[in-house]
N, C-alpha and C positions, 0 to 999 in steps of 0.2 A: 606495498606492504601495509596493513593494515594495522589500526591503532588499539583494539579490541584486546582487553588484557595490562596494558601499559598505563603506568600511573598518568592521571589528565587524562583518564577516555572516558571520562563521566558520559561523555552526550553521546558517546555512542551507547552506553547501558542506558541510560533514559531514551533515549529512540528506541530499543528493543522492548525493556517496561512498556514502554506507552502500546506500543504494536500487541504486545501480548495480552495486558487489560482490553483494546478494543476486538480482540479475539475472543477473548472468553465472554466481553459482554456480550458482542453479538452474533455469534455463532455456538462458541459452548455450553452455555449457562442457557442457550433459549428452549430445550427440551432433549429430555434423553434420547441418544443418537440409538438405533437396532444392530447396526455393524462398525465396525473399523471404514468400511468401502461409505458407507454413507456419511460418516462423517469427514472423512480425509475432503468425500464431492462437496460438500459443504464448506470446507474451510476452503479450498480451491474455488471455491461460487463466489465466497465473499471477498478474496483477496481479488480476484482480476474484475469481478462486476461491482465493488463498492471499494474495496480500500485501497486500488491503484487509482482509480478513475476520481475521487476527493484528496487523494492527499496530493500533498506542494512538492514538488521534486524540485531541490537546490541546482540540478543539472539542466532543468526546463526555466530556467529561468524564476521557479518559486512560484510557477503554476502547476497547473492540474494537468495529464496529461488529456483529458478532454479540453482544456483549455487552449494547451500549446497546437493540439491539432485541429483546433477550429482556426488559429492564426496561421498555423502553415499553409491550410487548404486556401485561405481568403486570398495570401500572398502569390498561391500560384494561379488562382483564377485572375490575380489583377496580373499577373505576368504573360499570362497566355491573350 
């Protein structure tokens, strides 16, 4: 269950703030969008080609997920 709503969930509203200001800096705010369709492909571009691939995942260990699979790949060529 999730903590979202419950008094003490501050870090989970600052983790959304923060997500939401680097959406509008850099995807909203960078030029008027012509469709609904062009923008949604745009905030879809930044999320999986820029703002999964730098941010730190608490579950990867607090790397990047290009990080954690440059260690996986390295682990399985030393294993093979």
């Amino acid at each position: 269950r999730g903590s979202m709503g419950r008094v003490g969930a501050c870090g989970d509203n600052a983790a959304m703030e923060s997500f939401f200001s680097l959406l509008q800096k850099n995807v909203l705010d960078r030029h008027p969008w012509g469709t609904r369709h062009e923008l949604r492909l745009a905030i879809v571009r930044w999320i999986e080609g820029i703002y999964h691939r730098k941010r730190r995942q608490r579950r990867l260990g607090r790397l990047t997920p290009v990080e954690f699979e440059t260690i996986m790949m390295e682990a399985v060529a030393l294993a093979a």
